[in-house]
N, C-alpha and C positions, 0 to 999 in steps of 0.2 A: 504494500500500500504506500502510495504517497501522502504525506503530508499535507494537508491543507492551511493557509494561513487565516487567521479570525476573520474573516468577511463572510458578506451573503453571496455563496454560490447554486445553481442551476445543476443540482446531481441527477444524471441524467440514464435511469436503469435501463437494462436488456439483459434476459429479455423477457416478457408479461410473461411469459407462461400461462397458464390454467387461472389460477389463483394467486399469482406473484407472492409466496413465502420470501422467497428471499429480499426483498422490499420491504416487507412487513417486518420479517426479524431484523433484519438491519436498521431499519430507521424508525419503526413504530415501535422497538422494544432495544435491550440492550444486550439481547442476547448472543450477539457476535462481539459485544467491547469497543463497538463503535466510539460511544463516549472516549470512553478510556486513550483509542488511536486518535482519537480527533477532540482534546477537550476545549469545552468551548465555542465549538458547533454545532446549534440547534437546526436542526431539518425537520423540517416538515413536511411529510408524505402527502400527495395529492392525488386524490381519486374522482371518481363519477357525481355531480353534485347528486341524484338519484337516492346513490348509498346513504345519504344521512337522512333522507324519507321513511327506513324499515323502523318500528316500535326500538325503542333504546340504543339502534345503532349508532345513529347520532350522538349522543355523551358519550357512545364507549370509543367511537375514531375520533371525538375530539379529547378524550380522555388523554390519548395516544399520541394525541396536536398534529391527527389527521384532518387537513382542510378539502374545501371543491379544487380541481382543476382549471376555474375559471380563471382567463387572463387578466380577471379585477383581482381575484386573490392574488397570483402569482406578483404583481406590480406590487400591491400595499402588501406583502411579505417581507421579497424583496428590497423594498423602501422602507423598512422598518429595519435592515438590518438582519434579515434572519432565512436561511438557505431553503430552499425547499427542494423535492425528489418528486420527479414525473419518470414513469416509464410511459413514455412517449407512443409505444407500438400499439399501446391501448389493447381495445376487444379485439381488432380486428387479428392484430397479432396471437391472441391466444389459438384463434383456426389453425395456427402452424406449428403447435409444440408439440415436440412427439420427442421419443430419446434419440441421442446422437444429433441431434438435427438442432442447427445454429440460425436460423432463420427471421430476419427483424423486418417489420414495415417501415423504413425509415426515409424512402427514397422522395416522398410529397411531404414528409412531417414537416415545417419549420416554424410551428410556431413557438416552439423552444428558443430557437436561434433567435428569433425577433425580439423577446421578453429579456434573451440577453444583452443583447443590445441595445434596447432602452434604457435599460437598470445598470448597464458597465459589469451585470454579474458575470463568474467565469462560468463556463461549462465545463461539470466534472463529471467523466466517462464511468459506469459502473457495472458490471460484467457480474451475472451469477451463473457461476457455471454447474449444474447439476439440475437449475428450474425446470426446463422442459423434461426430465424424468420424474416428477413426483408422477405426475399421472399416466395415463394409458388412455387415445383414444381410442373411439370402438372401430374407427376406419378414417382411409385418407381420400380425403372426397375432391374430385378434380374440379379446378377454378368454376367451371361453367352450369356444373349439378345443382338439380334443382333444388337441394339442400343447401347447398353453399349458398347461391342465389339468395334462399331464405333468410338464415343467416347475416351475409351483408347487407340485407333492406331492415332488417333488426336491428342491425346497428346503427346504421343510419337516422332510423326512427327514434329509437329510444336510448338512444346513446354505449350499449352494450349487447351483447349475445351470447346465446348458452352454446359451447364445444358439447359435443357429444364424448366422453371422460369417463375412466371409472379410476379409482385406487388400489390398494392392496385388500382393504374389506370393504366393499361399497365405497363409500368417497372419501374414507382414511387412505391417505399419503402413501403412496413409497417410499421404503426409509433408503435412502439415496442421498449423499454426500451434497451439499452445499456450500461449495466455493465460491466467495464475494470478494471481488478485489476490486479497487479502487483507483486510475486512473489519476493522472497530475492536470491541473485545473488548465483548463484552455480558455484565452484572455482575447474576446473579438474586441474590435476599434466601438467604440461606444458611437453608437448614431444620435449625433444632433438636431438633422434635420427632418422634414416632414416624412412621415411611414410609406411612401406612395411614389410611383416613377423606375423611370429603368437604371438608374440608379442605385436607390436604395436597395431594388430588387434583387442589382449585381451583388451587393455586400451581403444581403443575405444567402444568396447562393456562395457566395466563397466561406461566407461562416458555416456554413451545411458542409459544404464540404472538407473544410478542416479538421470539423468534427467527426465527420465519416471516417476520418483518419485517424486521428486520433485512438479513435473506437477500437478499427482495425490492428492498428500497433499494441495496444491493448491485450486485443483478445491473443495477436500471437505470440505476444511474450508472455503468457501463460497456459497457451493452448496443450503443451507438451506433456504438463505435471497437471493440468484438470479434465483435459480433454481430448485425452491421445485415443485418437481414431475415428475420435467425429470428425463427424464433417465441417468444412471450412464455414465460415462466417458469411452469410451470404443476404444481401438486401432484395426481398422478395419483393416487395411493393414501395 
């Protein structure tokens, strides 16, 4: 793991998996020593505004100092001083996690890259390597089936959707090794100017793609000791 210095950073997970445990134990608990490696740095997990609609879910992910995903949170977070954690691939990425398989939606995401650039936060790359094995789907459904189909008009709609998933008893977990390493903070030129034009657009496509990189150098400097034999790192969407 790299060090982070005390500011507010843009941690930025891969990959969602199923149910993103490794997000959760890292940043919603402190049961990897996140604290401990990083004191000092408060993150704050971001998920589906939805989630805090279920009876008591809401106190227990704000318990957690789990907030919405909205680009008003992420600013007055940020602006406050205080880091927060998107995995970026969302629903649609959890369609893709199956074992051995490295697979992220990242290729149209940038509204990460934007919110760093308003705020001057860095982007810091986050890699769990074992997420896509907790579960088992029941099948791999090609892009165009009328399930998938389903599926992504799902998401669309109501901003998530259910994988077809089992675990080791019913929907208990695989017990399957979870490795979370941590990336060194990447610093985009902060935008001053107005959000709009082929301009700004350019800078945000070159902060996308730094960050692609970043990611990349990443996952293969630990690919060897977490993920010898899987498959290479690959941007599906």
């Amino acid at each position: 793991m790299v060090r982070c210095p005390l500011r507010a950073d843009v941690f930025v997970m891969h990959p969602h998996g199923i149910i993103s445990f490794s997000a959760w134990l890292t940043f919603a608990t402190d049961a990897l020593g996140f604290g401990r490696l990083f004191p000092g740095v408060r993150v704050h997990g971001l998920t589906l505004r939805i989630n805090f609609f279920c009876p008591l879910a809401r106190e227990y992910l704000l318990l957690h100092g789990v907030r919405d995903v909205s680009k008003r949170s992420c600013l007055n977070l940020l602006s406050s001083g205080e880091s927060v954690m998107i995995a970026v691939g969302g629903a649609t990425e959890s369609l893709y996690a199956k074992p051995s398989a490295n697979d992220l939606v990242l290729k149209r995401r940038r509204g990460f890259v934007k919110v760093a650039m308003r705020t001057g936060a860095a982007l810091v790359p986050v890699y769990g390597f074992g997420e896509n094995a907790t579960f088992r789907t029941v099948t791999e459904l090609a892009p165009e089936s009328a399930l998938r189909r389903l599926q992504r008009v799902m998401t669309r709609t109501v901003g998530f959707t259910i994988p077809l998933y089992f675990g080791r008893v019913g929907l208990l977990p695989f017990g399957v090794p979870l490795d979370v390493v941590v990336g060194a903070p990447l610093q985009l030129p902060k935008w001053e100017g107005p959000e709009e034009g082929a301009a700004y657009e350019a800078a945000v496509d070159r902060g996308h793609a730094a960050y692609c990189a970043a990611l990349r150098s990443l996952f293969e400097q630990h690919r060897e000791h977490y993920a010898k034999g899987e498959a290479g790192l690959q941007l599906v969407e």
